[in-house]
Residue, then its C-alpha position, 0 to 999 in steps of 0.5 A: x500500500x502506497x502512502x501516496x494517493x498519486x505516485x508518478x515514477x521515472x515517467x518518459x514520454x515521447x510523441x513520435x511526428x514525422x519530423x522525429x521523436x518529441x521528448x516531452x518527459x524525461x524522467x518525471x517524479x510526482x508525488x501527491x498525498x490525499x487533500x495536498x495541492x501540488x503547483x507544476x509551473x514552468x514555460x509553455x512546452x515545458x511538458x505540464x499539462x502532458x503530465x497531468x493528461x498522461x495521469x488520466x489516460x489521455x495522452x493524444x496520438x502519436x505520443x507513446x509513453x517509453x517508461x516509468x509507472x503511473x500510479x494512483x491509489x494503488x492502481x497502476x493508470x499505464x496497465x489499465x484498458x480503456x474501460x477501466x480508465x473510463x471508470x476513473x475518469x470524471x469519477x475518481x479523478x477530474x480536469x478543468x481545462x484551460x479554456x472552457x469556451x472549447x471545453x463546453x459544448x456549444x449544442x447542449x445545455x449547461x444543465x445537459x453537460x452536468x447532467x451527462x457526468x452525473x448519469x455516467x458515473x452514479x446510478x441517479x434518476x434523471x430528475x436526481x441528476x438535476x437536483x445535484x446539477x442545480x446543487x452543484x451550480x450554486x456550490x460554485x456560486x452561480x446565481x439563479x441555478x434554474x435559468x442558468x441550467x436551461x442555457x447555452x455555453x455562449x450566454x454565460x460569461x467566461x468566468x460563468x463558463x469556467x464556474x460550470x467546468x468546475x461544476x462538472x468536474x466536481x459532479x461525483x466528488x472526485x479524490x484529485x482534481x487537475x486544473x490545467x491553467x484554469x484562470x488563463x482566460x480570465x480578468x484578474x477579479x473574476x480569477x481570484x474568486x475562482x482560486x478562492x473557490x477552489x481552496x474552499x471546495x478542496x476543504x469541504x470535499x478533501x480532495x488533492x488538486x493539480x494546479x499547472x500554471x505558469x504563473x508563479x503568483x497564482x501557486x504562491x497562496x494556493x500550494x504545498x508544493x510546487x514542481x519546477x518544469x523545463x524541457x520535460x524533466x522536474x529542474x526543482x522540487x519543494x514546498x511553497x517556502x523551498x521554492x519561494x525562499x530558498x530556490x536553488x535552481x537559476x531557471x526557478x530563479x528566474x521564473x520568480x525575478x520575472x514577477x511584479x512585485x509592490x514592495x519594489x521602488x517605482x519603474x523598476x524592470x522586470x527582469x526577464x529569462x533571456x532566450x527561447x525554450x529548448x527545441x525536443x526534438x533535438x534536446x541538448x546533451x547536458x542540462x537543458x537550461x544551459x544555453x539560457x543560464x547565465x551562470x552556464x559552465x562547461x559541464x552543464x553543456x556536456x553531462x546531465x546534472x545529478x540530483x541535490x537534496x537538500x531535505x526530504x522534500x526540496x531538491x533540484x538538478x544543478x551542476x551550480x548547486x553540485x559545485x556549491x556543495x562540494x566547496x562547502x564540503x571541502x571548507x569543512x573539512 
């Protein structure tokens, strides 16, 4: 019996396109506890969100994933038939995806997409299904539940819509929830309410969530731990503090420069990571931030870099870090 209600092992994933083979995940590690909220941040392409999917079955043709075990609740997700996923899909484990005008659809009622959910995965009456339909849009604080269920996805506003998607997805009171950049298309009020609810359903209903975003900011309230993505492999791992306080690796450095802050003196710049992202498909030989980091040194072109732990927790891939720790060591001695 795992401790963990979702343990991702030495994950490789690759999607073979005519032009070659896409590495997306290079050796990814995730572990989640029951009611914890784990933030994965990082550049677009950095391979979030094919996490995320791959955890659910749903990795798009042609991606094929090479290695690694994907574990939840102590069922292996890379063994199992689409059947058996289909069961924890919606059910067992839910997404809220990124923009819920795409998300919905545009021929039905918002009352008929809940409803769907809902007779899928429980064996409620249709008229118990528009009873919990209406429950449900008032738990994620949608005024007048019985006009909004007769309505389509293009009378409700975008934060009414992406309030309908967490709806659907809380449906059968899933034990995760994955929200893949779930506030991208909103203004910043409507996205703080969003988050707010969130942090409220996740206490009353003691479910995990996966936040991936790619905003530092959104994860700092929300987490307990954030994972660092770059180029398709974990570059640092830690708690919210480890990562906001303590961060070791430069691209997680820069990652937090990047962001406006009001303690700062008027006009000042941010400062931004230099460079474009790695390309997978010819991914470099050595760490895969190099060609962007400033503090760059030879060995980070050629050799992938160990890991470093510092504690139980926090750890990164660093040959800066290795260099720190090893003068450390010498001066103790």
């Amino acid at each position: 019996m795992s401790k963990y209600l979702v343990d991702i092992q030495n994950e490789r994933l690759s999607f073979f396109t005519p032009a070659g083979e896409v590495k997306a995940l290079n050796d990814v590690s995730i572990h989640l506890e029951e009611g914890e909220v784990l933030g994965i941040v990082g550049e677009s392409g950095s391979g979030k969100s094919v996490t995320a999917y791959s955890l659910m079955g749903l990795t798009a043709h042609p991606g094929k994933l090479l290695g690694g075990s994907l574990v939840f609740e102590d069922k292996h997700i890379e063994n199992m038939t689409e059947k058996e996923l289909r069961q924890i899909r919606g059910n067992d484990i839910s997404i809220i995806f990124q923009d819920p005008m795409t998300s919905l659809n545009p021929v039905y009622t918002v009352g008929n997409q809940i409803m769907e959910a809902i007779l899928l995965h429980t064996d409620k009456t249709k008229a118990q299904a528009k009873d919990r339909a209406r429950e449900l849009l008032e738990l994620v604080g949608i005024n007048e539940p019985d006009k909004r269920l007769k309505q389509y996805p293009h009378e409700l506003s975008g934060g009414m819509r992406q309030r309908v998607m967490i709806a659907i997805a809380l449906a059968c009171e899933p034990k995760l929830l994955i929200a893949d950049e779930p506030t991208t298309a909103l203004d910043v009020t409507i996205q703080a309410q969003i988050l707010e609810l969130m942090m409220e359903l996740k206490d009353k209903l003691g479910m995990a969530i996966i936040m991936i975003t790619h905003d530092l900011g959104v994860v700092a309230s929300m987490c307990d731990k954030i994972a660092v993505m770059y180029a398709g492999r974990i570059v640092e791992y830690g708690t919210t503090e480890d990562i906001f306080y303590r961060s070791s690796h430069m691209y997680t450095k820069g990652l937090i420069r990047s962001i406006p802050r009001l303690d700062t003196k008027e006009h000042e710049r941010l400062v931004p990571i230099e460079g474009t992202p790695v390309d997978l498909l010819n991914p470099p030989a050595g760490c895969p931030f190099a060609p962007r980091c400033e503090a760059c040194m030879k060995i980070c072109l050629n050799q992938m870099p160990p890991k470093t732990e510092f504690d139980d927790v926090h750890y990164t891939n660093c040959w800066l870090i290795q260099k720190e720790e090893f003068e450390k060591g010498a001066q103790n001695e």
